[in-house]
VOVEXKE-115142 format. One record per residue (C-alpha): residue number from 1; residue in three letters; x, y, z. Coordinates in steps of 0.25 Angstrom, whole numbers, plus 5000, padded with zeros to 4 digits. Last residue first. Layout:
N
@i NUM&aa ALA&xx X&yy Y&zz Z
...
This chain:
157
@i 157&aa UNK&xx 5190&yy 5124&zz 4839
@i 156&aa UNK&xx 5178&yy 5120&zz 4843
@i 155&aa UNK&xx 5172&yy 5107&zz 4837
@i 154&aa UNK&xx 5161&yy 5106&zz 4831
@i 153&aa UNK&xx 5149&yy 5098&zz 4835
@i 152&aa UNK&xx 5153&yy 5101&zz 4850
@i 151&aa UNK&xx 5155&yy 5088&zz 4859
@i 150&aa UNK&xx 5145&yy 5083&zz 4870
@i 149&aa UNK&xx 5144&yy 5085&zz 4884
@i 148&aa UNK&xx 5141&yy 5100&zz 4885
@i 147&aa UNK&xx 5128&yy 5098&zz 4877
@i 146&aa UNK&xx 5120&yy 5090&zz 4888
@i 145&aa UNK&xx 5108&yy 5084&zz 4884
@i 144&aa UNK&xx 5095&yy 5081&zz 4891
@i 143&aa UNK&xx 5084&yy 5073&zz 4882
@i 142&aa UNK&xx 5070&yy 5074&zz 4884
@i 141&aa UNK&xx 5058&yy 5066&zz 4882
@i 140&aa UNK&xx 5042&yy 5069&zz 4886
@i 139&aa UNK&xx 5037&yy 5057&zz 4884
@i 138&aa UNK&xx 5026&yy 5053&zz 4873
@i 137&aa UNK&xx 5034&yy 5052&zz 4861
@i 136&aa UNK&xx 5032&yy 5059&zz 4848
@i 135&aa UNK&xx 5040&yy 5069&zz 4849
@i 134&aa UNK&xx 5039&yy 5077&zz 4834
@i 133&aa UNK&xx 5038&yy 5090&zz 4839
@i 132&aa UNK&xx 5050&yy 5090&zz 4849
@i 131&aa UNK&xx 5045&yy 5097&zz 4862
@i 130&aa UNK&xx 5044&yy 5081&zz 4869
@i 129&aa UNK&xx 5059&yy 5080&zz 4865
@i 128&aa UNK&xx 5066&yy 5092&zz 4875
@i 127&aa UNK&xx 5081&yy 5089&zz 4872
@i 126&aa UNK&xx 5086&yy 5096&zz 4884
@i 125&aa UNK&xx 5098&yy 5103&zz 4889
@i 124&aa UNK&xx 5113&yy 5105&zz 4892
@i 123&aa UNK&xx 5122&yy 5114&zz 4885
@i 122&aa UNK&xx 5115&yy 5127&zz 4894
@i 121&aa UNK&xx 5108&yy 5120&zz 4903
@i 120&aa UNK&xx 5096&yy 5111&zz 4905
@i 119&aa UNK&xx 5091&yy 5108&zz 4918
@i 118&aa UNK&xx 5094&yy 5094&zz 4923
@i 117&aa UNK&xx 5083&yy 5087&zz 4933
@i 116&aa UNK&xx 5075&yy 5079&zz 4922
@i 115&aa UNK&xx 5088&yy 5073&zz 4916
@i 114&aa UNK&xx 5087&yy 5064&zz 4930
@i 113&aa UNK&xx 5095&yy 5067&zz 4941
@i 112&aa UNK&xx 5104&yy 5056&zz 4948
@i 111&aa UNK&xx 5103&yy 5058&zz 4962
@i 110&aa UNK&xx 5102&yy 5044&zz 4968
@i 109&aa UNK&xx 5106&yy 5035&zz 4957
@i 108&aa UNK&xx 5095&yy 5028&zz 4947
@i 107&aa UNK&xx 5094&yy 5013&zz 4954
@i 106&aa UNK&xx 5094&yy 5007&zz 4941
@i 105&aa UNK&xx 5104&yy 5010&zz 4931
@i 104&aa UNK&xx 5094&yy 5016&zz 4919
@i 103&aa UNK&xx 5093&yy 5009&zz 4906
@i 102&aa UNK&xx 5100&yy 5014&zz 4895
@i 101&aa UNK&xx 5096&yy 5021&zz 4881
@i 100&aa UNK&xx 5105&yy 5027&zz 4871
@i 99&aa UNK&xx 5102&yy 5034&zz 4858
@i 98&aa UNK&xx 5114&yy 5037&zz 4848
@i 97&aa UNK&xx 5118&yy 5048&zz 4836
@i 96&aa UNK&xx 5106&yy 5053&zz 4836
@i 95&aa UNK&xx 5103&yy 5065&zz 4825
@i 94&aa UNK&xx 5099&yy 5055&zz 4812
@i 93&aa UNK&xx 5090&yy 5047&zz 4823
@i 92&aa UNK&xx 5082&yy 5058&zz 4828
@i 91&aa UNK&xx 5068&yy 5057&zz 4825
@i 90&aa UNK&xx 5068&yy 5041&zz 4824
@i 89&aa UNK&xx 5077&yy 5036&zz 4832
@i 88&aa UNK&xx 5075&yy 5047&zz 4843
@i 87&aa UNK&xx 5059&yy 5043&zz 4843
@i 86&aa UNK&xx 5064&yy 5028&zz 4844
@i 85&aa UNK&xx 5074&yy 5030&zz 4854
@i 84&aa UNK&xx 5062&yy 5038&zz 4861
@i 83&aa UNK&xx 5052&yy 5027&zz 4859
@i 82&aa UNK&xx 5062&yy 5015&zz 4864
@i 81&aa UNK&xx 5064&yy 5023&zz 4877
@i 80&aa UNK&xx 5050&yy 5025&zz 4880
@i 79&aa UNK&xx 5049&yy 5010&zz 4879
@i 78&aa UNK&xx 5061&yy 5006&zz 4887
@i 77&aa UNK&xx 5056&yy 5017&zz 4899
@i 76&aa UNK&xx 5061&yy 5030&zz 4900
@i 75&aa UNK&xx 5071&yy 5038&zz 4909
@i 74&aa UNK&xx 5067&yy 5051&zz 4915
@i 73&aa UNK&xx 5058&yy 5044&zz 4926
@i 72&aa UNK&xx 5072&yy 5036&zz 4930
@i 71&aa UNK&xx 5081&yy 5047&zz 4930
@i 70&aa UNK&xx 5070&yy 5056&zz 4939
@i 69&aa UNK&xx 5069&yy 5045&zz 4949
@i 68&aa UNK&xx 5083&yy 5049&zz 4950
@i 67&aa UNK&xx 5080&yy 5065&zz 4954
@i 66&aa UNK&xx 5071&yy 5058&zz 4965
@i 65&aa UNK&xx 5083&yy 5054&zz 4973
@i 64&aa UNK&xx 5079&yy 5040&zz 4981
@i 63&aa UNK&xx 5075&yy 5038&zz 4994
@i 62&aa UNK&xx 5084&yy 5038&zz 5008
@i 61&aa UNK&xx 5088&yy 5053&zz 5005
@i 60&aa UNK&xx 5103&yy 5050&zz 5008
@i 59&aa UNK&xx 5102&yy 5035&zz 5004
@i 58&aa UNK&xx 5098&yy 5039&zz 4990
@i 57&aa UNK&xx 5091&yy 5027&zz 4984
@i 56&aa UNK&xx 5096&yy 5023&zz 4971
@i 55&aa UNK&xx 5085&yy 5024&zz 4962
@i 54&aa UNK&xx 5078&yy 5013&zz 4955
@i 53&aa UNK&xx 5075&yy 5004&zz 4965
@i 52&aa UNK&xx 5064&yy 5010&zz 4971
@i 51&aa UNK&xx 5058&yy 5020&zz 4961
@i 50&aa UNK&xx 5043&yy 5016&zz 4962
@i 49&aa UNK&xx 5037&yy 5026&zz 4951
@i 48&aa UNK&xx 5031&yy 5041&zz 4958
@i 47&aa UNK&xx 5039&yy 5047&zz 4948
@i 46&aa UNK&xx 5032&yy 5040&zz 4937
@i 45&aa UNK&xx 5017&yy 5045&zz 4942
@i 44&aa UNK&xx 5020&yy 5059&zz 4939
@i 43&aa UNK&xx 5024&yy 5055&zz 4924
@i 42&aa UNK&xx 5036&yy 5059&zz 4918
@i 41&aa UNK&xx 5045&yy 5071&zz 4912
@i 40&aa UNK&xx 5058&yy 5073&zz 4903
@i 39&aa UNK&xx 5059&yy 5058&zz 4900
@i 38&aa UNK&xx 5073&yy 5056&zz 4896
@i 37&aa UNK&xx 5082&yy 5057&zz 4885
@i 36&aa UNK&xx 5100&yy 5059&zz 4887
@i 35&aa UNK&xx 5104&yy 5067&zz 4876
@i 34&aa UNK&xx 5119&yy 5065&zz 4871
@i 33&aa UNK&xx 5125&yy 5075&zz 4862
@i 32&aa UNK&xx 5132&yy 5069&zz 4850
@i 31&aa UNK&xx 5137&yy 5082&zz 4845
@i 30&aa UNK&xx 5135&yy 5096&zz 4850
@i 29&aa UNK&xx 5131&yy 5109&zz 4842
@i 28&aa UNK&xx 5117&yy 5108&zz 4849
@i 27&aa UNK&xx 5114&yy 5093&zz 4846
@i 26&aa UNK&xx 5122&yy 5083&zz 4836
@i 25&aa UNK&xx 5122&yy 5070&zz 4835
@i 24&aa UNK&xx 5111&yy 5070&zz 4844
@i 23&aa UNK&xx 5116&yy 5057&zz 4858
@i 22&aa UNK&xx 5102&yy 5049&zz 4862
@i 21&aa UNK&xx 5099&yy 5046&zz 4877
@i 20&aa UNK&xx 5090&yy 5035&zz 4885
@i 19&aa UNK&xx 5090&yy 5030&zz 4898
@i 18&aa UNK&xx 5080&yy 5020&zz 4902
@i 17&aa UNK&xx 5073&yy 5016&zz 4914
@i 16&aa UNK&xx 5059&yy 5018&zz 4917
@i 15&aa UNK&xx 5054&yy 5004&zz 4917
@i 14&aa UNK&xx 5060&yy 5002&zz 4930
@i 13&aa UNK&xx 5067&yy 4991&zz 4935
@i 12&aa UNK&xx 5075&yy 4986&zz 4925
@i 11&aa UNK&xx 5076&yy 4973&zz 4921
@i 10&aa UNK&xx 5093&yy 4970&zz 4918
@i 9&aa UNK&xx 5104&yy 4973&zz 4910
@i 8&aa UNK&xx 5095&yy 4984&zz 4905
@i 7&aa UNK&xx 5095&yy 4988&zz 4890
@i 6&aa UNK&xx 5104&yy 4995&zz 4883
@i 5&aa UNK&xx 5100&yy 5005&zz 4870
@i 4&aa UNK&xx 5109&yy 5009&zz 4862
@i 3&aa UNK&xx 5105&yy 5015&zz 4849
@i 2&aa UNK&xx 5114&yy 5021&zz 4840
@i 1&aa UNK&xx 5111&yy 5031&zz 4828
């Protein structure tokens, strides 16, 4: 399984501020499937958080877009990160092909939605981790994954 994670080029200014995803060998009769993790709920309090600088600020409204607040809230913290890459390491490792983590480009565009805001669909869904049994971590998690953008297993002939 490969590993990458990048670390920031320089401070960031808010803990809060990593991506991370994992691509399933296999999942739902398609291969290499990319799920993108995030934090699937948060505390009150953290979205009251100063947000100045980190989301571009929407000259049309004159604040910024709270649909972007809800990519930083999603995102974790270096800690939280190195928990789940170690839960996915050690529950998942033979079904992982890769697990990627990126910081976050700071200021967060104006109208970029976070996972939080999508409704599954038909090839398009959810990986829920807090309803696995054995979840040991104490964060509601979840992965958004989109079938339609990734190969069959077989090919259709």
């Amino acid at each position: 399984m490969d590993i990458t994670i990048n670390t920031p080029t320089c401070p960031l200014p808010f803990e809060r501020a990593y991506s991370l995803s994992m691509i399933i060998r296999s999942f739902r009769g398609r291969r290499d499937v990319e799920v993108h993790l995030f934090r699937a709920r948060w505390p009150r309090e953290e979205e009251s958080a100063d947000f100045t600088g980190l989301l571009e600020h929407d000259s049309a409204s004159g604040s910024d877009s709270p649909e972007s607040r809800a990519v930083v809230l999603e995102s974790f913290t270096a800690d939280e990160r190195d928990l789940i890459v170690n839960y996915l390491k050690q529950q998942y490792s033979t079904r992982l092909t890769a697990i990627r983590s990126n910081p976050l480009a700071f200021p967060v565009p104006t109208g970029l939605a976070g996972f939080t805001e999508i409704q599954p669909g038909k090839d398009a869904g959810f990986v829920e981790f807090e309803k696995i049994p054995s979840y040991p971590l104490d964060f509601p998690l979840k992965g958004y994954f989109d079938l339609n953008r990734h190969l069959p297993l077989a090919d259709e002939n």
